[in-house]
KEVEX-769520 format. One record per residue (C-alpha): x, y, z; residue number from 1; residue in one letter. Coordinates in Angstrom, 1 decimal. Layout:
N
      xx      yy      zz  num  residu
       X       Y       Z  NUM       A
...
// end
This chain:
381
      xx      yy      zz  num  residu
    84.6   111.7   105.8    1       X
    82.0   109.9   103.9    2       X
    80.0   112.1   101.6    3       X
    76.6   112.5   102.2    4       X
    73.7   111.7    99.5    5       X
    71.8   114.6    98.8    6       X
    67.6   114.1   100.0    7       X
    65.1   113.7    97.9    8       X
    61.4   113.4    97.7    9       X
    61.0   109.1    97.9   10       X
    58.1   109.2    95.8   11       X
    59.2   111.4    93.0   12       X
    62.2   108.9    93.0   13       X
    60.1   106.0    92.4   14       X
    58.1   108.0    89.5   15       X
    61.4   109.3    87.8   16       X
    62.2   105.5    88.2   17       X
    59.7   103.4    86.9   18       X
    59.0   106.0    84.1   19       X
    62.8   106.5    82.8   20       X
    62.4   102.0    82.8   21       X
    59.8   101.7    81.0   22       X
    61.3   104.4    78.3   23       X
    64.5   103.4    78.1   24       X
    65.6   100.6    76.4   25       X
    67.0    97.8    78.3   26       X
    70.6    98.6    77.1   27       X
    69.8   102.1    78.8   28       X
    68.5   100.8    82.1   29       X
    71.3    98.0    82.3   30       X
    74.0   100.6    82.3   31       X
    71.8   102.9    84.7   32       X
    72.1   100.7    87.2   33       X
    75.6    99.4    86.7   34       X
    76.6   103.0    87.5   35       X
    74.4   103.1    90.2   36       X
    76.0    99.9    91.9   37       X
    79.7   101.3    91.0   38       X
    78.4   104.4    92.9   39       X
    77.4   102.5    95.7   40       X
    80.8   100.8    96.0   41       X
    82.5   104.0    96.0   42       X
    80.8   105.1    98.9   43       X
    81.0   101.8   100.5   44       X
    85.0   102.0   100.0   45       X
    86.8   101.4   103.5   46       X
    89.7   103.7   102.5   47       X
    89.2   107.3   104.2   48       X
    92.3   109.2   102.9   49       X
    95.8   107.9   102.2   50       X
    98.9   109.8   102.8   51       X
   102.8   109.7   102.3   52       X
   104.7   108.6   105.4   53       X
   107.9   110.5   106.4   54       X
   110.1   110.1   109.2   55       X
   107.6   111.4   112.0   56       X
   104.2   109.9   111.6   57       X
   100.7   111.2   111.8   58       X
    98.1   109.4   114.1   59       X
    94.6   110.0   114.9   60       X
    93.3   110.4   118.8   61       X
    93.9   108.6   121.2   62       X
    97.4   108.4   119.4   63       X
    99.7   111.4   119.2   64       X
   102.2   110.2   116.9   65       X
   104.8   107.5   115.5   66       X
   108.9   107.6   114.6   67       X
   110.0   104.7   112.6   68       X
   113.9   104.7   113.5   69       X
   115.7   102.7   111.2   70       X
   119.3   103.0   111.5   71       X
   122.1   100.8   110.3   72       X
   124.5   101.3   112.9   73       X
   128.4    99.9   111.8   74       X
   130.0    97.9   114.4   75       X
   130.6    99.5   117.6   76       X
   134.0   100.4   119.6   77       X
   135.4   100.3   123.0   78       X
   132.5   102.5   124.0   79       X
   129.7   101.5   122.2   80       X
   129.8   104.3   119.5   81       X
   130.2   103.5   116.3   82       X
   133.6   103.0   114.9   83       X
   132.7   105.4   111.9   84       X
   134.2   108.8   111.9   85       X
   131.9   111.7   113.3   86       X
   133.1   114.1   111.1   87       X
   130.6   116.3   109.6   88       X
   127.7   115.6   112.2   89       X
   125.9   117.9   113.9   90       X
   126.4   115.9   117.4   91       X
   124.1   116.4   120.0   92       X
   121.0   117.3   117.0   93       X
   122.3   115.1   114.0   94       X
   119.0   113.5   112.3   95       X
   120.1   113.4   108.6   96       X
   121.3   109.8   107.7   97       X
   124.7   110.2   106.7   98       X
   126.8   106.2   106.0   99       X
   123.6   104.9   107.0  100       X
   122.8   106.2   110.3  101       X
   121.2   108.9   112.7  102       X
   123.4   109.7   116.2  103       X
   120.0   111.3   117.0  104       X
   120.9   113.8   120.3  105       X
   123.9   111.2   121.2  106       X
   127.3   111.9   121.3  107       X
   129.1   109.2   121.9  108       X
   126.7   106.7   121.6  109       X
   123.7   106.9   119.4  110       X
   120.2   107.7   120.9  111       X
   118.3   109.7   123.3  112       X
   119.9   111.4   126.8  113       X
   118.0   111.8   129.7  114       X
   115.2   114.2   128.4  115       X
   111.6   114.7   130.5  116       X
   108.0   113.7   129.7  117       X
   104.5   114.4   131.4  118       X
   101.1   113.6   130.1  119       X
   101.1   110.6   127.6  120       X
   102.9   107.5   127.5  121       X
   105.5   106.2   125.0  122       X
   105.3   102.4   123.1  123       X
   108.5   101.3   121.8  124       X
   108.5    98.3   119.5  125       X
   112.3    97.5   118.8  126       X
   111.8    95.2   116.0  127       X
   115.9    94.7   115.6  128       X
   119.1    96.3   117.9  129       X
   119.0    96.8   121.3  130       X
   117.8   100.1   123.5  131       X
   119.2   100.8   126.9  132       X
   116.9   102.2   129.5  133       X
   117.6   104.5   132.4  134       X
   115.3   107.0   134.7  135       X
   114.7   109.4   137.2  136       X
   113.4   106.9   139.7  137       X
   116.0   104.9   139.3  138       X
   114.3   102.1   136.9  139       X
   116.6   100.6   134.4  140       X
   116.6    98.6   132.1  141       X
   117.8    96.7   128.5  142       X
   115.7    95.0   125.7  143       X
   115.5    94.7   122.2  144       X
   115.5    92.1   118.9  145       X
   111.4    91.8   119.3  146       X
   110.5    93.6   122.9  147       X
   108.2    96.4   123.4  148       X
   108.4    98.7   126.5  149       X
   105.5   100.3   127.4  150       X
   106.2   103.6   129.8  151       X
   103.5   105.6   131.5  152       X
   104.7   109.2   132.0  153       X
   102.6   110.1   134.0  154       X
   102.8   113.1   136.2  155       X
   107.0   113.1   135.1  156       X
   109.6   111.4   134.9  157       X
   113.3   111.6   133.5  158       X
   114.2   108.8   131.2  159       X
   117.3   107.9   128.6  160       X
   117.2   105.7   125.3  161       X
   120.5   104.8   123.9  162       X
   121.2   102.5   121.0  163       X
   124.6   101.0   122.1  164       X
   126.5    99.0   119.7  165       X
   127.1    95.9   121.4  166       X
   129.1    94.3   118.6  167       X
   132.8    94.7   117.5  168       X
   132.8    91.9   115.1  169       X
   129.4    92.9   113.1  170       X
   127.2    95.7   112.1  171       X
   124.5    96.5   114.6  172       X
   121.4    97.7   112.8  173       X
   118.8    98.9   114.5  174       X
   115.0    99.7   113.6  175       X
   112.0   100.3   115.9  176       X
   108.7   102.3   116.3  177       X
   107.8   104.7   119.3  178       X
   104.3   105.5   119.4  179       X
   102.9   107.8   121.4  180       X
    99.6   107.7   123.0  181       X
    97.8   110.1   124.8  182       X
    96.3   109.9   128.0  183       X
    93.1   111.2   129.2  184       X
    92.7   114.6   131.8  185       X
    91.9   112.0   134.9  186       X
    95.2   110.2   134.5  187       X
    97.8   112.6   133.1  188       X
    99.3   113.1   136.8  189       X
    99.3   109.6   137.8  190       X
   102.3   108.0   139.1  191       X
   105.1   106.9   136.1  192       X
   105.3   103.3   135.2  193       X
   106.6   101.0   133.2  194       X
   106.6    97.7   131.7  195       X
   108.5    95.1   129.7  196       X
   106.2    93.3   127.0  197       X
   109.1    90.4   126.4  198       X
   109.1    89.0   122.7  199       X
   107.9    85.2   123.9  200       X
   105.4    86.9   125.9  201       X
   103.8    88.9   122.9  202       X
   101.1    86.4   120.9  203       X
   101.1    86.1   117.7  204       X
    97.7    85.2   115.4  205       X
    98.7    83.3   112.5  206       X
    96.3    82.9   109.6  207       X
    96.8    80.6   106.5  208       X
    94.7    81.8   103.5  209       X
    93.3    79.3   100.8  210       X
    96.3    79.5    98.8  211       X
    98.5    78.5   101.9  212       X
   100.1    82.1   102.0  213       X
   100.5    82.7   105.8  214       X
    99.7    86.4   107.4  215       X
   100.9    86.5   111.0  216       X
   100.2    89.5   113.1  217       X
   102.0    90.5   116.4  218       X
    99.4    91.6   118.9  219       X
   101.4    93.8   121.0  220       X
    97.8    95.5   122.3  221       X
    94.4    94.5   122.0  222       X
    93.4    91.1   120.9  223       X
    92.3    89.2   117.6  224       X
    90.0    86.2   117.9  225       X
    91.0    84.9   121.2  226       X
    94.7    85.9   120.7  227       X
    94.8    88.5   123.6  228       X
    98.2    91.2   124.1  229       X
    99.4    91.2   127.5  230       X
    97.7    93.6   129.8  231       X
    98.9    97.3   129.6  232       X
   100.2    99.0   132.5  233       X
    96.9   100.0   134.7  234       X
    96.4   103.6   134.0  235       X
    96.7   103.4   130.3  236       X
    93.7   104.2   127.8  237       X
    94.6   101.0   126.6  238       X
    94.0    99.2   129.8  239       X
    89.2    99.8   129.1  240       X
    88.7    96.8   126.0  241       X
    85.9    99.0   125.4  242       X
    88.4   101.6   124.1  243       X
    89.3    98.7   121.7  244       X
    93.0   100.5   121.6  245       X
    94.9    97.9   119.0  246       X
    99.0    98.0   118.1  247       X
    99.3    95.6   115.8  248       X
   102.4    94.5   113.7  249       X
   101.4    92.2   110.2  250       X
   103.6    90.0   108.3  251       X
   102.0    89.0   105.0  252       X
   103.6    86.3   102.8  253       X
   103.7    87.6    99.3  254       X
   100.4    87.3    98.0  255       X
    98.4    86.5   101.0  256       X
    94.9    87.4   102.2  257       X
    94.2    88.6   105.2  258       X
    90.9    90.4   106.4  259       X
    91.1    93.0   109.3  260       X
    88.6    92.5   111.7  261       X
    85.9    95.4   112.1  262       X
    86.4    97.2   115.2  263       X
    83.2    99.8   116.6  264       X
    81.7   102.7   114.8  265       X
    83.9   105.6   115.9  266       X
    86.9   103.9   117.0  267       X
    90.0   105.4   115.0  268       X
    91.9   103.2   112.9  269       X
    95.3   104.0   111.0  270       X
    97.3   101.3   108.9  271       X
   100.8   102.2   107.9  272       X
   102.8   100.2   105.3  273       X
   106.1   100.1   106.0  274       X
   108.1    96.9   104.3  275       X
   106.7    95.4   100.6  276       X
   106.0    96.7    97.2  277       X
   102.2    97.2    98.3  278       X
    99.3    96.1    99.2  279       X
    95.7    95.8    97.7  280       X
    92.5    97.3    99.5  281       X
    89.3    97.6    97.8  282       X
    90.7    97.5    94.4  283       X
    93.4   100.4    95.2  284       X
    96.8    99.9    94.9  285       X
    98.6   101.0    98.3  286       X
   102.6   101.4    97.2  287       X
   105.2   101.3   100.3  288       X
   105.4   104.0   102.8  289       X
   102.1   105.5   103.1  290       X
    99.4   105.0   105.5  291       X
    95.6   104.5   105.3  292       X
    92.8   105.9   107.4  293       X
    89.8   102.8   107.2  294       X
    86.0   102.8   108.3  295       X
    86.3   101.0   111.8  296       X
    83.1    99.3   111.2  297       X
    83.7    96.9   108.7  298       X
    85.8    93.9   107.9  299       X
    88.9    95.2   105.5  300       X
    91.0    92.5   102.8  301       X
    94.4    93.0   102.5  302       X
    96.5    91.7    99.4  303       X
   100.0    91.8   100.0  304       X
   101.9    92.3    96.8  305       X
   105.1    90.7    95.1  306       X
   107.1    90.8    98.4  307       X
   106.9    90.3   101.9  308       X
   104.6    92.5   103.2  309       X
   104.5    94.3   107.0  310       X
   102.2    96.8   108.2  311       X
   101.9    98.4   111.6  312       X
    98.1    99.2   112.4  313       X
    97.1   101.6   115.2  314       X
    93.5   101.7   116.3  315       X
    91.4   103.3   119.3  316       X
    88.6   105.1   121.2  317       X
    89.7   108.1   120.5  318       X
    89.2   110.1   123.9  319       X
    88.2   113.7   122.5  320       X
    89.9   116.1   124.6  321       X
    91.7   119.1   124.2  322       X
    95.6   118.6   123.7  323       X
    98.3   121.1   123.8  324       X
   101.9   119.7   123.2  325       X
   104.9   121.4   124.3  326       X
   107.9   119.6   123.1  327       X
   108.1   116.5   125.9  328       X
   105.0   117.8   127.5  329       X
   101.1   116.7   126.4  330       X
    98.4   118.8   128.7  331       X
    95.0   119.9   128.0  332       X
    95.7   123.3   129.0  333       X
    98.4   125.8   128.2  334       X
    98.1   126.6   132.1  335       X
    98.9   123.0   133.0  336       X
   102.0   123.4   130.0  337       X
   103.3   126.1   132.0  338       X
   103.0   124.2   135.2  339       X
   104.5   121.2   133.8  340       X
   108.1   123.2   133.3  341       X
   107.8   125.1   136.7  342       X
   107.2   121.9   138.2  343       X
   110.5   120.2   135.8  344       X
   112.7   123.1   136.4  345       X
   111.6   122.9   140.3  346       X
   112.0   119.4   140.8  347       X
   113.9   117.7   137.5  348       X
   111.1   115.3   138.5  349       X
   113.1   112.8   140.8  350       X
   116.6   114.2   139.3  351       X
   118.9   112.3   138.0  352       X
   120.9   109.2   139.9  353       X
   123.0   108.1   137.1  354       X
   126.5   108.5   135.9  355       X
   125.4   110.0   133.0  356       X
   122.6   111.4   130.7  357       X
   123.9   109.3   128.1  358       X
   123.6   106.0   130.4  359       X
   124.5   102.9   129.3  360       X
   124.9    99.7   130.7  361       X
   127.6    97.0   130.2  362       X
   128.6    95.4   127.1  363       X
   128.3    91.9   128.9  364       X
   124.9    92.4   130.7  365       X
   121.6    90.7   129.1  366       X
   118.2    91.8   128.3  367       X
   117.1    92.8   131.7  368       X
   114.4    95.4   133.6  369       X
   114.7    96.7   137.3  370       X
   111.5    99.0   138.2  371       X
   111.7   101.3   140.4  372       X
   110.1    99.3   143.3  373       X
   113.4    97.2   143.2  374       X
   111.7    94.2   141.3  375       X
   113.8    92.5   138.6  376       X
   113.3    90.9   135.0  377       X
   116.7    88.9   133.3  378       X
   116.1    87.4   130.2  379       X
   119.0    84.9   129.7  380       X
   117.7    84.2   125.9  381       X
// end
């Protein structure tokens, strides 16, 4: 929070002024008022608070949270697993990297069974590797290598996320974000939904600074300029431009110059530095792995350091109500918590018409999406 200047009598002010100018010598005054315009940059400093990222990260409203996964799977076997002994895993609850890679709640292959969510919707940005959708309403689906899936929870639904290793010949690394953002009481029961945000459907605005060091930023929500994300799905907080919700992904040559655009005074807006040596805001030195909270309302330079630079920058409306979180669950009440697992347990929202909690889909298949209306996406590149 910005720190508020104590009040004071504008007329004594002036006195004490003039009086200590005239007294002074000009030495006296000149340094006066050099610490007096140092003081006013301090206070004019975008930067809010900076903090260390870890493996789950903190967000502000409308925004829940964020994992960065970042895995590097081994090739994969018959099955899709890796072909790296299990021994000494925790299957079924291993998050500790161990040769390299998570198996997360998988057991065969890695990832994430068939596990339940009401209240919020999840935004997964697979930057590299390749995630295999399946859900309770019968929606499927497989994407990856740039794609973002954008799922509305809703009033519940069942779904799975498996990393399967679709090479034998090389390693299969795999990194991506899930972010999770809230949404408001009037829409937390609405019907689940989701949607495929293809890679050569995503725009990208590309600046070139005056050293021709290029920044390009992914706009995966919101818009830059009159680079515009593809629409959200409808019942998303996302979906008002006057919440002016952003997900943005930067690339920064080494060296380059970029200036975030101001958003409105009391929007929330997080940047996260996740790839590069650092980067340079108002004078302070940002090293890897730490995120900034900035003042919304004005225009921010960015220096990216000695290396390639990439930072992930979450920004919104926030929408100021109550939220109580109960594992897969985001309510505003603890009543509407409780209901939430009677109504699971009751009705395993839809159930489960799969093979398996651990669905995959075949080795051969391509990036594809079926919704649950029976519509279909293929992407044959």
């Amino acid at each position: 929070m910005s720190e508020q200047l104590p009040r004071r009598n504008f007329i004594s002010r002036v006195s004490l002024a003039l009086t200590s100018a005239i007294a002074m010598p000009i030495t006296s005054f000149s340094n006066s008022f050099k610490e007096s315009y140092h003081s006013s940059e301090k206070i004019m400093n975008p930067i809010i608070k900076i903090k260390p990222l870890g493996f789950q990260w903190e967000t502000a409203d409308p925004f829940l949270f964020c994992v960065h996964h970042e895995d590097k799977f081994p090739k994969g076997n018959e099955v899709m697993g890796p072909i790296t002994s299990m021994q000494g895993r925790h299957m079924g609850d291993d998050f500790i990297i161990k040769d390299g890679f998570r198996m997360y709640h998988g057991k065969t292959v890695p990832g994430f069974p068939g596990h339940p969510h009401r209240g919020f919707e999840t935004i997964t940005v697979v930057r590299q590797g390749i995630v295999d959708h399946a859900d309770s309403l019968g929606a499927a689906g497989r994407y990856g290598d740039g794609d973002v899936q954008w799922m509305t929870a809703g009033k519940g639904v069942q779904h799975s996320e498996m990393f399967p290793l679709l090479s034998k010949e090389k390693e299969n690394p795999m990194e991506l974000f899930q972010i999770w953002l809230n949404l408001p009481k009037k829409n937390k029961m609405v019907e689940p939904h989701f949607k495929m945000l293809w890679r050569d459907a995503i725009p990208n605005y590309i600046h070139t600074d005056s050293n021709n060091k290029i920044t390009t930023v992914e706009v995966i929500a919101g818009k830059i300029d009159n680079v515009k994300a593809p629409s959200p799905p409808p019942d998303s907080w996302a979906a008002d431009e006057k919440n002016e919700v952003a997900v943005w992904n930067i690339k920064m040559n080494p060296s380059a110059t970029w200036t975030l655009p101001k958003a409105s005074e009391g929007i929330n807006r997080t940047i996260y530095l996740y790839e590069g040596d650092a980067v340079q805001i108002a004078g302070t030195s940002i090293p890897k792995y730490n995120a900034v909270e900035l003042k919304p309302d004005e225009g921010v330079v960015l220096i990216a350091g000695e290396q390639p630079t990439s930072i992930l920058v979450l920004q919104g409306k926030p929408i100021n109500e109550p939220v109580i979180q109960y594992g897969p669950f985001v309510m505003n009440t603890k009543e509407e918590i409780n209901q939430a697992f009677e109504d699971y347990h009751a009705t395993q929202f839809g159930g489960w018409p799969w093979p398996k909690y651990d669905q995959v889909h075949p080795r051969e298949k391509s990036r594809f999406a079926k919704h649950a209306d029976g519509r279909e996406e293929i992407k044959t590149s």
